[in-house]
N, C-alpha and C positions, 0 to 999 in steps of 0.2 A: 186140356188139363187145368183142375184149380190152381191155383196159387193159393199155398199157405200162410197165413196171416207176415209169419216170420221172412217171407219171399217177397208179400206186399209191404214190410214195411223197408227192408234192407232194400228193393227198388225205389221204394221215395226218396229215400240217400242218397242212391245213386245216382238219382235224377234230375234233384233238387241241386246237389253240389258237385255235379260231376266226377265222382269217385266209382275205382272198379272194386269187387267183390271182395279182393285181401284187402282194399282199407277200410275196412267194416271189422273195426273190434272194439276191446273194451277201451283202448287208447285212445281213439275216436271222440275230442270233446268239442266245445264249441271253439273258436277260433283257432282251431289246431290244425285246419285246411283253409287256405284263403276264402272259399267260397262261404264257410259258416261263418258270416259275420250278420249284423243285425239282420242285413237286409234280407241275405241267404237263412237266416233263420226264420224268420215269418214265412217265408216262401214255402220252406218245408210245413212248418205246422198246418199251414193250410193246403197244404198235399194231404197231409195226412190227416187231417180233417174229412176232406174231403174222401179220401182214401177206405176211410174205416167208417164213414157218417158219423161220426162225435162232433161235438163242439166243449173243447178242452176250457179247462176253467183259466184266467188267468195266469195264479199261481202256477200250473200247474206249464205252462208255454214257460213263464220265467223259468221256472226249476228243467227245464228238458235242457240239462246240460251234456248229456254224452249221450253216445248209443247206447248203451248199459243201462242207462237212466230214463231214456226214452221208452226202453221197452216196461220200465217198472211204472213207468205214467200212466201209460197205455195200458198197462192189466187193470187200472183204477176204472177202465173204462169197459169194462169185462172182455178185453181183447187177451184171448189167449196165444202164450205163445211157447 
């Protein structure tokens, strides 16, 4: 079965920071889990880089501050969700 863009990306979350399925909401920002810290945020972007084949513009890694936010970046990049 596919996975939906929405599945591939809540798995890179989960993957990247070690988080299960209910902490995936809009409270979700960066340093609000130990694991998102600078280092745990590169890691991710380049999940999901890799994940979706984009290459995210800078700005746009800086501004990926929550999950909420992550997914509004990502639609910049015609990832629907």
């Amino acid at each position: 079965m596919t996975m939906t863009n929405k599945q591939r990306y809540d798995k890179v979350f989960m993957d990247a920071l070690n988080l299960q399925p209910q902490d995936l909401n809009d409270d979700l920002i960066y340093n609000s889990v130990a694991a998102w810290d600078s280092v745990g945020h590169m890691s991710m972007m380049a999940a999901l880089e890799t994940e979706f084949d984009i290459m995210m513009e800078t700005d746009d890694i800086i501004d990926f501050s929550s999950y909420p936010k992550g997914m509004e970046i990502l639609s910049k990049y015609e990832i629907q969700f």
